[in-house]
N, C-alpha and C positions, 0 to 999 in steps of 0.2 A: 818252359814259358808257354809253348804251343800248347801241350796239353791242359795247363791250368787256364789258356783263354778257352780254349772247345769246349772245357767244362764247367765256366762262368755262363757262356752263352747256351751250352743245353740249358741248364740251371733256369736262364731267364726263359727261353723258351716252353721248357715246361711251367714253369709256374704258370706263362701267359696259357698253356691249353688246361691247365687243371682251374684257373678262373675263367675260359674261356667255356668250359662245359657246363657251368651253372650262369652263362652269362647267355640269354637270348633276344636282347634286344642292340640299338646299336651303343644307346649311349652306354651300357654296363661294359658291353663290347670292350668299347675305347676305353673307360675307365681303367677294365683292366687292362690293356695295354699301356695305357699311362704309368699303373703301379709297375707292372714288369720293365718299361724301360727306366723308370727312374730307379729301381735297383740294379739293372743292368749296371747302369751309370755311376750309382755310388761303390758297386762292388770293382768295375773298372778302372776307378780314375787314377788311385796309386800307380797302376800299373802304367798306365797311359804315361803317367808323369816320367815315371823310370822310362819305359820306352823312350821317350822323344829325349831324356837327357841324354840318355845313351848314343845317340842316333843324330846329336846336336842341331836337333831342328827346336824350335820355338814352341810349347808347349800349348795346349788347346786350351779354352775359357772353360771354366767348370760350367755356364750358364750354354754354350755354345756345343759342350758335351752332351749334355743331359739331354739338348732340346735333340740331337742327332738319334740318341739309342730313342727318344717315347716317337720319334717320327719314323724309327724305323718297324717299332712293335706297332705302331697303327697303322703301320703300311699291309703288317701281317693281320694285324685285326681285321681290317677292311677287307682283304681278300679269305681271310677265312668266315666273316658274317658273310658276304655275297656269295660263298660257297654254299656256304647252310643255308640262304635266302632260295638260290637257285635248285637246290635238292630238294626243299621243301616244296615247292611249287612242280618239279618232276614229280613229286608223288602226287599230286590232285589227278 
C-alpha cells in the first residue's frame, strides 16, 4: 500500500514538473498545479476511502479532498515559480 501511494504521488509530482517546464508565467504555473492535484485527487480517493474504513475513522468529502491535493501542488507551484523568478533575476 506504501509503495503504491510513493508511486501515485511521484506520478503527480512529475506530471506537475513536466507541465511546469513549459509553464513560465504564474497563472500557466498554477494551472498546472491545478491539473496535477486534481489527478492526484481522483487517482487517491479509492484509496483514501479503503484507508479510513480500515482505520474506522469517518471518511473525507471528495470536495474537501480535491481542494487539499490542488492546495498542496500550488503550494509547490509557487515555491517552484519564485525559484525560477529569483534565479532569473541572479542572472542579470
Amino acid at each position: 500500500m506504501q509503495a503504491q501511494t510513493l508511486a501515485l504521488f511521484a506520478g503527480a509530482v512529475i506530471l506537475w514538473f513536466a507541465l511546469s517546464f513549459v509553464t513560465k508565467t504564474w497563472a500557466k504555473q498554477w494551472a498546472a498545479a491545478v491539473i496535477a492535484g486534481l489527478t492526484t485527487a481522483w487517482w487517491r480517493w479509492s484509496t483514501m476511502q479503503d484507508v479510513a474504513a480500515s482505520q474506522g475513522i469517518a471518511p473525507m468529502s471528495p470536495v474537501r479532498f480535491g481542494l487539499i491535493a490542488v492546495a498542496g501542488m500550488l503550494i509547490l507551484a509557487t515555491a517552484g515559480m519564485g525559484l525560477y523568478m529569483l534565479m532569473k533575476q541572479m542572472r542579470r
